[in-house]
Structure formats: structure tokens, C-alpha cells
N, C-alpha and C positions, 0 to 999 in steps of 0.2 A: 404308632406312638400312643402312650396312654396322654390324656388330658382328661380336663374337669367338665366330663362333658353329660354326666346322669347316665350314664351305659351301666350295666348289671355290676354289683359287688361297689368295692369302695373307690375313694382317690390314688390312696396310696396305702402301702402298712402301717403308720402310723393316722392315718383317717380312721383305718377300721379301727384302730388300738386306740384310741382318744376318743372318737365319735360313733363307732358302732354301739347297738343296741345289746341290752343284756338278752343273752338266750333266753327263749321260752320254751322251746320246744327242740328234744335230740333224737335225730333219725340215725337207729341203728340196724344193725345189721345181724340176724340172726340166723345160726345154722343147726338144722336138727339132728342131732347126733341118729337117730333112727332114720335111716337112709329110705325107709316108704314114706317119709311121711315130709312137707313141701318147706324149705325155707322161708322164710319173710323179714320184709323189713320193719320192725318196730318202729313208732311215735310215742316218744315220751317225754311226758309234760314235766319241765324242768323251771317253770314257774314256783318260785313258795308262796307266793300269794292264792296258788290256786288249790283245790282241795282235792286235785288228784295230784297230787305233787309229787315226785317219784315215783309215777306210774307207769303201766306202758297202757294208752289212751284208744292203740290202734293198732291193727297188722294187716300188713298191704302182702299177700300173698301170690307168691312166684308163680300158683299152678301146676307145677311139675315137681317133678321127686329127681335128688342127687345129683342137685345144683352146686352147692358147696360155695352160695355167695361169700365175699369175703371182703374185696375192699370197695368203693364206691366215688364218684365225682361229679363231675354236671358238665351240660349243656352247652355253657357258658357261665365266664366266670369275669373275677376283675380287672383279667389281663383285656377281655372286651368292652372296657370301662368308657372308652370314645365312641360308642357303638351303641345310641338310646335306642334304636328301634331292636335291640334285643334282649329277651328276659332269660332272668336264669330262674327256669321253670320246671325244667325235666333233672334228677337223680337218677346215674348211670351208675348200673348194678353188675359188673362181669362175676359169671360163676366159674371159679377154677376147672370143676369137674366135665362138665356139661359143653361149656364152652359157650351157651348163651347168655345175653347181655339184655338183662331186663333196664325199659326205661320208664320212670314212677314218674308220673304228675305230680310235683310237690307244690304246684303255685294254684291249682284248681280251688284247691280246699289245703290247706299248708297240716291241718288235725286231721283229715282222713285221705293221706295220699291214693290214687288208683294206678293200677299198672296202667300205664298206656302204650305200650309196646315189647315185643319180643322181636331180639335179633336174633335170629337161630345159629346156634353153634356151628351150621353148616357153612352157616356163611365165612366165619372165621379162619377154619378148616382150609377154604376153598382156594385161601393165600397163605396156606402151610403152615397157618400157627395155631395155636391152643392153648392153655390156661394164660388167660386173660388178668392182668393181675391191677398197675395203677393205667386209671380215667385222669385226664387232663384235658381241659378244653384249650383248646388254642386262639388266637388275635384272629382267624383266619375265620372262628364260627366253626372249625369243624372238631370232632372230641378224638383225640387220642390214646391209646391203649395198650401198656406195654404186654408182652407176651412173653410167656415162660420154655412154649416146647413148640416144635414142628407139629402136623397132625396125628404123628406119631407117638408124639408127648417125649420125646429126645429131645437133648437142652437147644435152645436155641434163644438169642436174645433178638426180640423184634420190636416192632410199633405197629396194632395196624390204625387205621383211620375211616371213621364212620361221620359221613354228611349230617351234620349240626340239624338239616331239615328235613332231608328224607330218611335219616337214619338208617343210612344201607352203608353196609363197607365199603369202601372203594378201595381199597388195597391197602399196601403195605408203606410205610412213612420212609425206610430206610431207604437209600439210593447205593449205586457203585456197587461191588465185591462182595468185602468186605463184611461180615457178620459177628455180633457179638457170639458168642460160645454159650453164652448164659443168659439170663434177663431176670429182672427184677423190677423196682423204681426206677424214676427217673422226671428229675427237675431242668429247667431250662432258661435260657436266661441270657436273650436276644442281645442285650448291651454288649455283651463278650462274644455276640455268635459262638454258642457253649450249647450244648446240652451234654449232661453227664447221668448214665444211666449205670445201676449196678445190678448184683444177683445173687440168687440164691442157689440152683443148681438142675437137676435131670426131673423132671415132674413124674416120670411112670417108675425113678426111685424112691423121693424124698416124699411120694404120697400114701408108699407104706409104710411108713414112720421113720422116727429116727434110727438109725444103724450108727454109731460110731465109727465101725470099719470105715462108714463110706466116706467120711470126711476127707482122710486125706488121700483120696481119690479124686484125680483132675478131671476124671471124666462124672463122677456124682455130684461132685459142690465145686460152686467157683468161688476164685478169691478176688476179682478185681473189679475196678472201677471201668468202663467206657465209655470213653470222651468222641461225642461227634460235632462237627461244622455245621450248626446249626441252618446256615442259609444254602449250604450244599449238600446237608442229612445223609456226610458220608462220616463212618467210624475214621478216625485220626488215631488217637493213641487210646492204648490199653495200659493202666495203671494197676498192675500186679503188686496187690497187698503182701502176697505172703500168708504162709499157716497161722498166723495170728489175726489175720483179717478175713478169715474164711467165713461166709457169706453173709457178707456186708449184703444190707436190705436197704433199711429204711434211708433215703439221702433228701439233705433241704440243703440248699443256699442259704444263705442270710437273707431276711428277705428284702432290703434294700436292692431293688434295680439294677443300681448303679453296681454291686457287691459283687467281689470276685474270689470267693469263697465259702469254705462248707462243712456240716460234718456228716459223715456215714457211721452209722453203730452196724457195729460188724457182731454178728449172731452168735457165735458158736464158742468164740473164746472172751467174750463181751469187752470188746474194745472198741473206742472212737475215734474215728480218723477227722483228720482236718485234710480236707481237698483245697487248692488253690492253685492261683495264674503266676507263672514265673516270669522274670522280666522279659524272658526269651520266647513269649506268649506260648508257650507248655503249659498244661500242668503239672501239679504233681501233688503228696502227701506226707501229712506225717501224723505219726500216733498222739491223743492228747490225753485222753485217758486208756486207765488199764485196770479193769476190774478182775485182781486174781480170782482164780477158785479156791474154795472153802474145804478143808476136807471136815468129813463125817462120816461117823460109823454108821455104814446102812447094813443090815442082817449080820451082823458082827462082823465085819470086813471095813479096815479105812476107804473111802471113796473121795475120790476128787470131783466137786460139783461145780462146774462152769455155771454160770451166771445166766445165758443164754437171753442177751439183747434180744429183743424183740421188736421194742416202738422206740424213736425219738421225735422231738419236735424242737422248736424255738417260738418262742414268744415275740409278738408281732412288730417288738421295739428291740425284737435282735441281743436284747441282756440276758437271756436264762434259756440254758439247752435243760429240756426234761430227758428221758429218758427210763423204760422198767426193764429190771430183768425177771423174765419169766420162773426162772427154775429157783434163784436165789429170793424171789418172792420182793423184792424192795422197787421203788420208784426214788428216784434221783433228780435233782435240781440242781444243776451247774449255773453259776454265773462266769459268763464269756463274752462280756463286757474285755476281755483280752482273749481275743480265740484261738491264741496260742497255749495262753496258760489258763482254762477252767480251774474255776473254784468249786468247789462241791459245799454247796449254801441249804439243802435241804434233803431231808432221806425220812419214807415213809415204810414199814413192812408191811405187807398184806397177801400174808400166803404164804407161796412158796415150799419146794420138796421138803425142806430141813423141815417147816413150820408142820403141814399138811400130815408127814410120815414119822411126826416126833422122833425125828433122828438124832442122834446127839451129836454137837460140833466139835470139832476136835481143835481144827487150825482156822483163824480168819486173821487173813493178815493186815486188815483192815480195821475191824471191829473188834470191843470185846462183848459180845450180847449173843443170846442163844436166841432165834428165833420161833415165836410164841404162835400157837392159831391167833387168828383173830376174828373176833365176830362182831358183826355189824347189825343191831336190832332185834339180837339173837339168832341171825345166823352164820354159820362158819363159812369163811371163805376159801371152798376148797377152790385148788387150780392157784394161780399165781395174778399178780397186773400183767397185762397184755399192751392192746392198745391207748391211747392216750388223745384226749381230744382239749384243749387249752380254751375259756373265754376269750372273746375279743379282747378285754382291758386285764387279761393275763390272772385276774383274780381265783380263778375257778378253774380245777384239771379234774375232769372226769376219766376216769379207770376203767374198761372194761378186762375181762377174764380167759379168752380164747384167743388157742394163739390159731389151732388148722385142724379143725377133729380128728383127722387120725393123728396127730401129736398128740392133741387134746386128751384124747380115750386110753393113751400110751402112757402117759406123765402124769395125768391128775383123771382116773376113771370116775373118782367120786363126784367131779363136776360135771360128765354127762349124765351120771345118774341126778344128781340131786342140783344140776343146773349152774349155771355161770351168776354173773353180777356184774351191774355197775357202781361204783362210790366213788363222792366227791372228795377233794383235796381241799383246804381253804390255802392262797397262797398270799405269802407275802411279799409284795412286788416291790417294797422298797429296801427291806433289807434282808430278805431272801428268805425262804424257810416254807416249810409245809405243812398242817396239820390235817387228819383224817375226819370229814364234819360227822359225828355219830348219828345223827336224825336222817339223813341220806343213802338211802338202800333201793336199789331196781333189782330183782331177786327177781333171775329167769328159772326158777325152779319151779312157780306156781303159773305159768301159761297152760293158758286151753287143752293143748296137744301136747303136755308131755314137755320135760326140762328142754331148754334147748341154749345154745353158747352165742354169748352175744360178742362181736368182733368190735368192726370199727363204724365209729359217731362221725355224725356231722349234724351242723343246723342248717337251717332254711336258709338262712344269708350268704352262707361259706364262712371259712374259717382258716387260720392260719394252715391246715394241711392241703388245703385243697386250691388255693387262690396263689395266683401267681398276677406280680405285677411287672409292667413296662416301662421302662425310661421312660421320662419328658423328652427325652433330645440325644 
């Protein structure tokens, strides 16, 4: 059980959203579109008071070539909050491709992280799984890792689990039968003995880009949700979205403990599902939002352009679902303060196909506005918003530009050549709304080695994606 006892991370989501510290510093994640040359994770000083201020300060480098880092977690988090004798000190780095799991010192020196370990991909392999996708630390001390493919890189939904202090695997999380078909995310949420995990689709298809065909192919993309018994870590129910929910990725809880509900942004045709507990302690779903597609003339032909959800989040007092669509180029702020019925309280454009290929719009049955390039500091933002990372006190959403490099090099080639981005949002947390700060630009065009695409943020402390908390009782 969590208590107020100085353990790593906060008391509860509302301590960090009230009492945490403003970021200074954002570790992200970068991948080099040039497949010789080595991934790393960026340190960037997000301080304005400091005079490297939207810079990148640092690069803690992988070592090895065609790693494909992508999303990242810790050691321990706030779910280990009753637990003072342990630090949340080590940043867990799984690389899709590779299949190894770099783990970064971030408490040595918080400005110049060092790798401190390599899990080799063999070890992954050795209990059938491969692209490693979300790090979760767990109450127990030990980090878990959902998994995309068998060794094979065939879909397969798994967990494995790597010792919090030896950081060796020791197997696989699932129990019983029973196996997801897919795997993606996945959040958890001991009050309910819940964990609900989703997916994206076949890793040795979905990593030679996108195909259209393959969508609605049961055996290339999945559409559902997987609900397992947390304290018996067997699969229960499989909640099948449907072709409109086709590969739901990103899923949170609310982040209240006590909370028995959620939402998943579903990728491909950009809609949101609300997940929750039925009185007949089920779950189940239902759609809350529904971002049609746009048509536009692309090479003189009308074209239908899906939105193509990529990140969501929630802010740490549970009031504003974020959300970007990569292709439609826009960032989104829902108030769900009723999580039945979101209100749509904020909308920013940055990028995006229409914006990036001066397409002209035909149909939005949404808007009436043509979508413009945009440039920040004077430079344009090729590529679309990607992922999304929120301040503690919800004031601040940072944007990055990559969504998976071979999508990336498929959909927007201008931004492996001339590099990805981060920009800030300012938001307004009381009565909703977003604006673009123009003095804020991290332009991965001008690194060392050559442009490279920067993924998903996190800070030294943890943050609304990455921290998960526990009941009192």
C-alpha cells in the first residue's frame, strides 16, 4: 500500500500536481534515422532562467548501431513511494529493433547521464519475446516491459520482468494459457486487481511501414483491449474494439488509485475509447471522441486522411485528456472532468501532411481552416506532434515530432533529413486552452551526427506517463 512514507516519486497525483517541482531538465529520446550510426538519449535544459535554455546539454550514447530506442521508464517509481530505502535513479531504455534495454544513471549527475548497463537483447529473446515497448516499475522493485513479438517478431502480447537490482530478466510476467495476440501499453491498477493492456500489431509487418492493406487484417493489426487479474497475471477478457478502434496504443487510467476507468486513443482511425468496471465487475467500452478524416486533394486525386492518434495523456488532477494526431498535424485538449462526455477546450496546429505537402482541403467536417506550415524561430516544422509529455502543475505540454523511423522516413522524409523538434504549449489549466510559446524550439536538425528524431520525454522526477500510484487502503 502506498503511505507518506519518503519512498521515490510523490504521495499521490495530486502531491505531484500541487507540490512538485517545475521541470528543469527533459530526457529524451532520440533515433538516428541513419541506421550506422548510434541512438542516444538527449538532456535538455528546460530551465528559462538558464542560458542554455532549450538546448540539448548532453547525449548519453547507446554504443551500438540499430537500436530503434523509443519509449522509456525507471527503476522505480511512485507506486514504491512506502519504500525510503529506494531511489528512482536508473532510466530504462528498451530498443524496438535490437531487442536490448539500455539502463542510464540519471541520479549520478541528473546533467550528464552515463549508461550504466546493457541488457542484451538475447536475454529477451531467451523467453520468446522481442520489441520491448512500455517500462513500468512495479511495488515489488522489480521493472516491467511490455512486449510486441515472439523471437520471431510474430505478434504476440507479453510482459517480461527484469530484477529492479540485478537487472537480469527473469522471465515472463504472464501466467496460465492464455496469451494476448498483440501487445502494446499497458497500465495497472491493484485497487481493482486490473491491469489492462493493448496493441498495435505483427512487428516483422508494421516495421516496414505503413501498408493500408494491412489494416484490416486480423493477423497484421489488432483492435482490442486485454484485461488481466492482476494478483493471478492471467488474461480474463478481451475487449474487441472493432475497425474503428484499430490499434489503440496509448492507454492511462485516471490517475486516482481509487479510479475505475480510462481512455485508449485508438491510431489509425483517431478515436477514443473510454474503458471501465461494470457493476458485474467486467469491463467494458465505449467511444468518446471521434476525429473524422479530412479529405484533400493529394496529386490531383480526393484523398481521405485519417488523423492517425498517436500520443494521449491526462493531467495529474484527472481534468484534461491531451492528445496529437500525427498525420492531421493538430494537438488536442479535452476537458473530462465528465469522462463520458469530453469537451474539446483546446487545439493547436503544428505540421501535419495537409500542412507539410501544401495539399489543399477539400472536406473537414470539423473545422473550417486550411492548415498552414508552421515555423518556430524560423524553422519549419516538418513531420507532425507525436509524443507528448505534460508539467507536474499541468501548465506546460512539450511536443515532440517522431512517431517510429520507418513511418517517420514514409510520411514526413523531410524530417529525417532536416531533423525532428521539440515545442512547448502554454496551457491554461483553469479554463482550458492552449497556445504555441514562439521563443521555445529544440531543433534536432543541428546535432553532432547528423538530424536525428526525437520520441518520448521524461524528467528526473517522473511524470504523469510514467508514475503510477497505489491505494491508501
Amino acid at each position: 500500500m502506498a503511505c507518506c512514507k519518503g519512498g521515490p516519486g510523490y504521495a499521490s497525483p495530486l502531491d505531484a500536481f500541487r507540490n512538485g517541482p517545475r521541470e528543469e531538465l527533459l530526457y529524451v529520446v532520440c533515433v538516428q534515422p541513419d541506421q550506422t550510426k548510434q541512438d542516444y538519449l538527449a538532456t535538455v535544459d528546460v530551465d528559462p532562467n538558464s542560458p542554455t535554455y532549450s538546448q540539448v546539454i548532453h547525449r548519453t550514447y547507446t554504443g551500438s548501431e540499430g537500436d530503434e530506442l523509443h519509449h522509456s521508464g525507471w527503476n522505480v517509481c511512485s507506486s514504491c513511494y512506502d519504500n525510503p530505502d529506494l531511489k528512482r535513479n536508473f532510466l530504462i531504455l528498451p530498443s524496438l529493433h535490437s531487442c536490448n534495454v539500455f539502463v542510464v544513471d540519471v541520479g549520478t549527475n541528473p546533467r550528464k547521464p552515463e549508461l550504466h548497463k546493457v541488457i542484451d537483447g538475447s536475454e529477451m529473446k531467451s523467453v520468446n519475446c522481442s520489441f520491448p515497448h512500455t517500462a513500468h516499475c512495479l511495488a515489488s522493485g522489480e521493472i516491467m516491459i511490455s512486449t510486441m513479438g515472439d523471437k520471431n517478431e510474430n505478434g504476440k502480447g507479453d510482459f517480461v520482468l527484469i530484477d529492479a537490482k540485478t537487472l537480469k530478466v527473469t522471465g515472463t510476467w504472464t501466467k496460465g494459457d492464455k496469451l494476448a495476440k498483440f501487445g502494446y501499453d499497458f497500465w495497472y491498477q491493484p485497487y481493482h486487481d486490473v491491469m489492462i493492456a493493448s496493441e498495435w500489431g505483427t512487428p516483422k509487418y508494421f516495421k516496414t511501414g505503413f501498408h493500408p492493406a494491412d489494416v484490416a487484417n486480423p493477423e497484421k493489426y489488432g483492435t482490442s483491449l486485454n484485461v488481466y487479474k492482476w494478483s493471478t497475471r492471467e488474461l480474463q477478457q478481451v475487449i474487441d474494439l472493432g475497425r474503428e478502434g484499430c490499434a489503440p496504443l496509448e492507454i492511462r487510467f485516471l490517475h486516482d488509485p481509487k479510479s475505475a476507468e480510462g481512455f485508449v486513443g485508438c491510431a489509425v482511425e483517431a478515436n477514443v475509447y473510454r474503458f471501465f468496471k461494470t457493476d458485474d465487475g467486467k469491463w467494458t467500452t465505449e467511444k468518446v471522441i471521434d476525429i473524422p478524416a479530412k479529405t484533400a486533394l493529394k496529386n490531383g486525386v480526393e484523398t481521405k486522411l485519417n488523423g492517425l492518434m498517436s500520443d494521449i495523456l491526462l493531467s495529474l488532477d484527472d481534468k484534461y485528456l491531451y492528445f496529437s494526431c500525427w498525420l492531421h498535424g493538430d494537438v488536442r485538449q479535452y476537458d473530462v472532468s465528465n469522462p463520458r462526455k469530453p469537451k474539446l477546450t483546446g487545439r493547436v496546429h503544428l505540421g501535419g501532411e495537409i500542412a507539410n505537402y501544401g495539399l489543399k482541403l477539400i472536406e473537414d467536417k470539423e473545422f473550417n481552416d486550411q492548415p498552414e506550415p508552421v515555423k518556430v524561430k524560423g524553422k519549419q516544422l516538418f513531420g507532425g506532434p507525436q509524443m507528448l509529455q505534460l508539467s507536474l502543475d499541468g501548465k506546460r505540454l512539450y511536443v515532440s515530432s517522431s512517431l517510429y523511423s520507418p513511418w517517420d522516413k514514409q510520411f514526413y522524409p523531410q524530417m529525417g533529413q532536416k531533423g525532428g523538434w521539440i515545442v512547448k504549449l502554454d496551457v491554461d489549466t483553469v479554463n482550458g486552452g492552449m497556445k504555441l510559446d514562439p521563443d521555445f524550439l529544440v531543433d534536432f536538425g543541428k546535432e553532432p551526427d547528423g538530424a536525428v528524431l526525437p520520441h518520448e520525454m521524461r524528467y528526473p522526477g517522473g511524470d504523469c506517463t510514467s508514475d503510477i500510484w497505489l491505494a491508501e487502503d
